[in-house]
C-alpha positions as CSV (number, residue, x, y, z in Angstrom):
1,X,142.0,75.3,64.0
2,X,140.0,73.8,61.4
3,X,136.4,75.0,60.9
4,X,135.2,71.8,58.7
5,X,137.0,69.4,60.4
6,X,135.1,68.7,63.5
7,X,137.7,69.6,65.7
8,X,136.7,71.4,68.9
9,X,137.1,75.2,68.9
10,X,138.4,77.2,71.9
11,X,136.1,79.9,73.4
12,X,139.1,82.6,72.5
13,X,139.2,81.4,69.3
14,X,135.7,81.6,68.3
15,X,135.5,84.9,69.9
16,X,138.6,85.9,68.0
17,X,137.4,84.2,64.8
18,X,133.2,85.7,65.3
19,X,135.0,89.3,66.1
20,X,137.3,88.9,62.6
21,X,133.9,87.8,60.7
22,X,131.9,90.5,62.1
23,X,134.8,93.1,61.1
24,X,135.5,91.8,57.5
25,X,132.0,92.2,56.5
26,X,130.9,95.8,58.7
27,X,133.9,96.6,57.2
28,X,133.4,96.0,53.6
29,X,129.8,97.2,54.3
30,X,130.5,100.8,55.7
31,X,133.6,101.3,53.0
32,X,130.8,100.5,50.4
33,X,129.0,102.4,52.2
34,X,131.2,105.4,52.4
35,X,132.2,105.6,48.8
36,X,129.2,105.1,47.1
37,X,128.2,108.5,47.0
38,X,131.2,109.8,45.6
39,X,131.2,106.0,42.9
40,X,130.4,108.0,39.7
41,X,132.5,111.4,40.3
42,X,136.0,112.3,39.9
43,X,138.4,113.5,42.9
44,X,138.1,117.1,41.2
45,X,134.3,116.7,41.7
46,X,134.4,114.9,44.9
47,X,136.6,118.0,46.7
48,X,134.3,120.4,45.1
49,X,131.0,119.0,46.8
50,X,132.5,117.5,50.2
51,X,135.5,120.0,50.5
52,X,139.4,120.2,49.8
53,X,139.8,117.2,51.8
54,X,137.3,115.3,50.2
55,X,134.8,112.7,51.5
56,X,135.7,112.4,55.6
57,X,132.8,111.3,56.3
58,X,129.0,109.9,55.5
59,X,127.0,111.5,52.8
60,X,123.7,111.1,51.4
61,X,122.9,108.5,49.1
62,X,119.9,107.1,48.0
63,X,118.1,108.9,50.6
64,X,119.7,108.8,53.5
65,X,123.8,108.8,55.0
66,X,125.2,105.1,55.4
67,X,123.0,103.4,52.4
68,X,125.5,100.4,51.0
69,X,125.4,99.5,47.5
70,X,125.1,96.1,45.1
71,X,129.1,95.4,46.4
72,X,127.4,94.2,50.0
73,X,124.5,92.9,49.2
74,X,126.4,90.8,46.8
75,X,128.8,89.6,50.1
76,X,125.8,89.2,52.2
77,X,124.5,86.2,49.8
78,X,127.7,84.8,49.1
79,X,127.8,84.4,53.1
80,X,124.3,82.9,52.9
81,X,125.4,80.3,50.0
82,X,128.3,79.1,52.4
83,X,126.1,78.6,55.2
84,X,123.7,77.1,52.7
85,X,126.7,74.8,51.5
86,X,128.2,73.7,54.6
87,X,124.7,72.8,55.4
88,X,124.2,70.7,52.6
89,X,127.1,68.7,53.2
90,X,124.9,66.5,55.2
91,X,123.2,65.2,52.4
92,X,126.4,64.0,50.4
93,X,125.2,66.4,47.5
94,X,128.2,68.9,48.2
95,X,129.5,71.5,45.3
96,X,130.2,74.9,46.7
97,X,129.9,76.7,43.4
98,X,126.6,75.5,42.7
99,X,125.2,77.1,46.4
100,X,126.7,80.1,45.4
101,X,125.2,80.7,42.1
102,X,122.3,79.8,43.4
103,X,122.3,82.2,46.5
104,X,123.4,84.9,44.1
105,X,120.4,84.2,42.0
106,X,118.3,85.1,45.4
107,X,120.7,88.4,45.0
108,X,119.1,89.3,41.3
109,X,115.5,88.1,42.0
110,X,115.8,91.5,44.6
111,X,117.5,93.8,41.7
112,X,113.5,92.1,39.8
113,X,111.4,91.9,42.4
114,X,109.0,94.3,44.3
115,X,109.8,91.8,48.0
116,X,110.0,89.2,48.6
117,X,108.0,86.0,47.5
118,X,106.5,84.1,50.6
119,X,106.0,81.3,48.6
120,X,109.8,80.7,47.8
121,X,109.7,78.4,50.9
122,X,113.6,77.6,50.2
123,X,115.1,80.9,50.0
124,X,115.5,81.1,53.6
125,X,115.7,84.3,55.6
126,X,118.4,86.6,54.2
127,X,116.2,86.9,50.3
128,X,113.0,87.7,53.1
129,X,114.7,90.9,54.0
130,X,113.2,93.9,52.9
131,X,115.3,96.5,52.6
132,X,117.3,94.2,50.3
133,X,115.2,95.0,47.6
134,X,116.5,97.9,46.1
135,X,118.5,98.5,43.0
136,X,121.9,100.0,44.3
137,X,123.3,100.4,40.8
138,X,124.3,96.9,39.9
139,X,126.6,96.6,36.5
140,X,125.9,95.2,33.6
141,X,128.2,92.3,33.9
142,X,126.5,91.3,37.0
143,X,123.0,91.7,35.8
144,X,123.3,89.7,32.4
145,X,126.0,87.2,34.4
146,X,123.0,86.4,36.5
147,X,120.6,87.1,34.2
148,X,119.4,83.7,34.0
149,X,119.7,80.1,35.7
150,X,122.8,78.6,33.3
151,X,125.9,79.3,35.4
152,X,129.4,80.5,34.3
153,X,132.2,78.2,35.2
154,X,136.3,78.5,34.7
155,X,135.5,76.4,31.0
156,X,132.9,78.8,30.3
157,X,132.6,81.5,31.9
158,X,130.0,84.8,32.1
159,X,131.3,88.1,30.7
160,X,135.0,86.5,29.5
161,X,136.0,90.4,28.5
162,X,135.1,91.8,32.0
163,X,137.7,93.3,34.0
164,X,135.6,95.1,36.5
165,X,136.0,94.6,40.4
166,X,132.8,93.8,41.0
167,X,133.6,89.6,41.6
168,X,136.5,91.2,43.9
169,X,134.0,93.2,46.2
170,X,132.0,90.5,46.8
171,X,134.7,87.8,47.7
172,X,135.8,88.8,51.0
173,X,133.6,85.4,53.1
174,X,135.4,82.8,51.0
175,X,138.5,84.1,53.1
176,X,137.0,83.1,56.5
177,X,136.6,79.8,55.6
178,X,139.8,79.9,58.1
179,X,139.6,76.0,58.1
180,X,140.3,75.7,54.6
181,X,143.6,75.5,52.7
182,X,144.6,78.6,51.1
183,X,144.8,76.9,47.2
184,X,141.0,75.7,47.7
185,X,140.3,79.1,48.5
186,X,141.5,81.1,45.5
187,X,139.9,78.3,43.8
188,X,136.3,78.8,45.0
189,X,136.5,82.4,44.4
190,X,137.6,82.4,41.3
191,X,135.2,79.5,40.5
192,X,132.5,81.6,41.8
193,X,133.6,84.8,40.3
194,X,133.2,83.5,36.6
195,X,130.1,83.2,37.7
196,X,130.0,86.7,36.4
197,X,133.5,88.4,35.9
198,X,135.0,85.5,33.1
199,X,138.4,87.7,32.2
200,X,141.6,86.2,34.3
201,X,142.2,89.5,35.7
202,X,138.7,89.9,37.2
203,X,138.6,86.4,38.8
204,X,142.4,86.0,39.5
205,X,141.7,89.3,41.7
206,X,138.7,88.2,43.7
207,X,141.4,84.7,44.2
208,X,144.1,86.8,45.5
209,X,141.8,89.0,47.7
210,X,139.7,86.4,49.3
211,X,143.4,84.3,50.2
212,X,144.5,87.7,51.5
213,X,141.3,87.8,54.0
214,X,141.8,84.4,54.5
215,X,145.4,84.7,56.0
216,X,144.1,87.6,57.6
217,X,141.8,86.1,59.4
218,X,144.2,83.5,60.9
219,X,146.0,86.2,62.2
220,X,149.0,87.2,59.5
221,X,150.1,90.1,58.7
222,X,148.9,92.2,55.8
223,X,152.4,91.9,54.5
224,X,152.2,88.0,54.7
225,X,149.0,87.9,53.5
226,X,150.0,89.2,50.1
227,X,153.0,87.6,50.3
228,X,151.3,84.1,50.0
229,X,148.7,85.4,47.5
230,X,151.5,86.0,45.6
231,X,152.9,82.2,46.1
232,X,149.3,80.8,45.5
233,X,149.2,83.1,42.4
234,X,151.9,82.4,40.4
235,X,150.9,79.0,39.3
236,X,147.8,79.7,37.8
237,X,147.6,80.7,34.1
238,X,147.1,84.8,33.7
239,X,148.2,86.0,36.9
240,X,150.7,87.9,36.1
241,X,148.5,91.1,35.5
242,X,146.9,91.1,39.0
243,X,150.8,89.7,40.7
244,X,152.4,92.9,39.2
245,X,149.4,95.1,40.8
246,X,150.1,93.4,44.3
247,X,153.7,93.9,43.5
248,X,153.0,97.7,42.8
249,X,150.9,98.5,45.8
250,X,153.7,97.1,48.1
251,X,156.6,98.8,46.5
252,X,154.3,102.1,46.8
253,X,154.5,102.0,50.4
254,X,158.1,102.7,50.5
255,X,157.5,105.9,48.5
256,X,157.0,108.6,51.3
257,X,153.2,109.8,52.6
258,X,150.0,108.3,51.1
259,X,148.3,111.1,48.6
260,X,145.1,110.5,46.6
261,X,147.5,110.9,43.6
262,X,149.1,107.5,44.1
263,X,145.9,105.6,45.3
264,X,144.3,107.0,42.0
265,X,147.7,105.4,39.7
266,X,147.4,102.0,41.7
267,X,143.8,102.4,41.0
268,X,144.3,103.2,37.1
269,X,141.3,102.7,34.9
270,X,139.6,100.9,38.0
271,X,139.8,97.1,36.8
272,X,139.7,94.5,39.3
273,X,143.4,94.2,39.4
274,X,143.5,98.1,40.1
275,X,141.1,98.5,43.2
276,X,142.8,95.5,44.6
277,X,146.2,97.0,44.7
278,X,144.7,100.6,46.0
279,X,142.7,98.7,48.5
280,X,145.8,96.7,49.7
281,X,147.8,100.1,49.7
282,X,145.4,101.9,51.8
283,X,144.3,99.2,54.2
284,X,148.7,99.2,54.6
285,X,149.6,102.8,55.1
286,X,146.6,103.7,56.7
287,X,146.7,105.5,60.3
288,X,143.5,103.4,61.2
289,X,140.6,102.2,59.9
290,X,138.9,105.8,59.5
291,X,142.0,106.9,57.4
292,X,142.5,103.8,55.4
293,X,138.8,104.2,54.1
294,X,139.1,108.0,53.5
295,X,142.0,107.4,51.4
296,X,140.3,104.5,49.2
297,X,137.5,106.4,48.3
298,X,138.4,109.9,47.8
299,X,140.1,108.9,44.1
300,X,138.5,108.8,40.6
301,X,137.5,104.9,40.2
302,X,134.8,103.0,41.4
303,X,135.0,104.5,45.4
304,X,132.5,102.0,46.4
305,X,134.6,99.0,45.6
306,X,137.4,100.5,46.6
307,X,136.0,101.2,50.0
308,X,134.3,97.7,50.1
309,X,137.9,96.0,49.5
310,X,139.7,98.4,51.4
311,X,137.7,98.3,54.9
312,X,137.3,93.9,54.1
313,X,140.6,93.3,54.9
314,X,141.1,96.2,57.6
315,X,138.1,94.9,59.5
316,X,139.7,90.9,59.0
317,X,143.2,92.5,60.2
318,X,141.4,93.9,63.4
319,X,137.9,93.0,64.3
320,X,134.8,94.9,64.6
321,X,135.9,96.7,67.7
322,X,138.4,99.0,65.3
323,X,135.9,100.0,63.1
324,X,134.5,103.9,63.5
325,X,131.4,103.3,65.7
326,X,129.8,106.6,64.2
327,X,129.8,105.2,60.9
328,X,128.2,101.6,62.1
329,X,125.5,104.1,63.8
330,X,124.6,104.7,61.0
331,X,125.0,101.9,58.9
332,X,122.3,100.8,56.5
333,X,120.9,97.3,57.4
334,X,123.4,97.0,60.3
335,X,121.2,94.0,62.4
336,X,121.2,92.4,59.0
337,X,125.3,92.2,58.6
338,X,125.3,91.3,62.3
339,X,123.2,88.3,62.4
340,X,124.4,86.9,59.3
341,X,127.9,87.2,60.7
342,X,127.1,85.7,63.9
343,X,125.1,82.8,62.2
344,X,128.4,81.9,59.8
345,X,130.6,82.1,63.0
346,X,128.5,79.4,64.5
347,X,128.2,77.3,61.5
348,X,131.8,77.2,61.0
349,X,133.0,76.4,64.4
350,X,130.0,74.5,65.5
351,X,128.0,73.0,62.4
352,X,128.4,69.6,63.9
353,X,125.8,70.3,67.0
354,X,123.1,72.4,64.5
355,X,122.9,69.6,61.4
356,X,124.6,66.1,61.2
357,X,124.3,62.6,62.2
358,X,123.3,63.5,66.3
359,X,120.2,65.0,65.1
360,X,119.8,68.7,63.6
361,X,117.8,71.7,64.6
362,X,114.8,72.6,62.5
363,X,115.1,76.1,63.3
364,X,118.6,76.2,61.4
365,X,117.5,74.0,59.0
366,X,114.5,76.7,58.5
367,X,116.9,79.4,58.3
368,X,119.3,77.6,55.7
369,X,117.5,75.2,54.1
370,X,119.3,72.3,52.3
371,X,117.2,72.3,49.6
């Protein structure tokens, strides 16, 4: 069913499709979520302060259990520039990338900013949020790839040496644009991921994960999902890096019980090509979502990307109903994640009766603003 097309969704389907949305991004958020406490510390020092198990559950982080870092807030406006986009389609000014950048601009005037400015009448509702003004530790790629209003593309991108996942974490909505075709996928991520993250490797992986989601969302398997990032990768200059990684976390499956030991050598030095293959791994071999998030984050790299990526595509592979409903308890900015979710289910499945030709409803139009 396509989302842009005008064609009429099913009630099953949208409730299949809002479910899907509402688990890709809870899930990203509570990996994120999970791992961030343990981000800057190795597995030796992340079994000696939660245990010899590791991190099993919550901890504290920046005052209080169930804070999310930079890696959601990051999702939650590239959500908000494809609403924004789809919205602006009306007015024949359409380029994808450009909504983007500027929706993650909203993202660093809240890494600046003490709240937010009532006079930005055009932000919309997401950059009046609050608690989203926090610093959550935010690299340095993203802060000086954002750092001002020129924006990277594939010719010239930001940051052409970094390899971090960062562009990867924050990828997982261009995959439930479920109406799209898979190629114009990888290329919007990508597109937007230079934004920031110019080295193949960084881009390439935010392409491959957000085409994994995307299948994902249509209801694949996580096998065939990577299986046709694979396809979709091979054509593109540079891929061979992030194929081999993909190639590497399926092969790893085969080789007997999952053990932090061979999410941290998928992992390696915790480029984006690294957390992509752990994350595929554990999102594969785990028991369940609990399991598949524990064994993501409890490894040496970047645990809160990890976590992010890993509980993305478990959440896409089975709704919102299979995520721990502890952990969402507690979940920082929960009603936030939801509403946004929500609002880019009914955008993509009923756009036409909110904005277009029939007439359009100023309290979307409020929400979204074309300009």
């Amino acid at each position: 069913m396509s989302a842009t097309s005008g064609a009429v969704w099913g009630r099953a389907e949208q409730q299949d499709f809002r479910s899907r949305v509402r688990g890709t991004l809870l899930g990203g958020a509570v990996g994120d979520a999970l791992g961030g406490p343990a981000d800057a510390l190795s597995l030796e020092e992340i079994r000696s302060a939660y245990g010899p198990e590791g991190l099993l559950d919550l901890a504290f982080g920046h005052g209080r259990r169930g804070t999310v870092t930079h890696h959601t807030q990051l999702t939650l406006f590239t959500v908000d520039g494809l609403i924004r986009a789809q919205v602006r389609r009306d007015t024949g000014a359409w380029h994808p990338p450009t909504d983007l950048h500027r929706a993650y601009l909203r993202w660093a005037a809240t890494q600046r900013d003490w709240g937010p400015d009532e006079r930005r009448k055009d932000d919309g509702w997401l950059a009046r949020e609050e608690w989203l003004y926090a610093r959550r530790e935010p690299s340095r790629a993203l802060l000086i790839g954002l750092g001002d209003e020129t924006m990277g593309t594939l010719e010239q991108p930001k940051n052409p040496t970094e390899l971090g996942p960062e562009a990867a974490a924050r990828s997982a909505p261009f995959g439930l644009l479920v109406g799209w075709d898979p190629q114009l996928v990888v290329q919007l991520a990508v597109e937007c991921a230079a934004q920031t993250h110019g080295h193949p490797i960084a881009n390439l992986s935010a392409g491959a994960y957000a085409v994994i989601v995307h299948a994902l969302a249509r209801g694949e398997s996580l096998d065939g999902a990577v299986q046709r990032a694979l396809a979709l990768l091979a054509v593109r200059p540079g891929h061979q890096p992030v194929s081999d990684a993909l190639q590497h976390a399926l092969g790893a499956v085969r080789q007997g019980m999952p053990t932090p030991a061979r999410v941290e050598e998928l992992a390696g030095d915790g480029t984006a090509d690294g957390l992509l293959a752990a994350s595929v791994y554990c999102a594969l071999v785990g028991e369940d979502v609990r399991h598949g998030l524990c064994l993501a984050v409890n490894q040496s790299g970047p645990s809160a990307a990890a976590g992010a990526l890993t509980g993305g595509l478990l959440g896409a592979l089975h709704g919102e109903t299979a995520l721990p409903p502890a952990w969402l308890a507690e979940l920082e900015g929960r009603p936030t994640v939801l509403e946004l979710a929500d609002d880019f289910a009914m955008e993509m499945t009923q756009g036409p009766a909110l904005h277009g030709p029939a007439g359009s409803s100023p309290a979307w139009l409020t929400r979204y603003p074309r300009a």
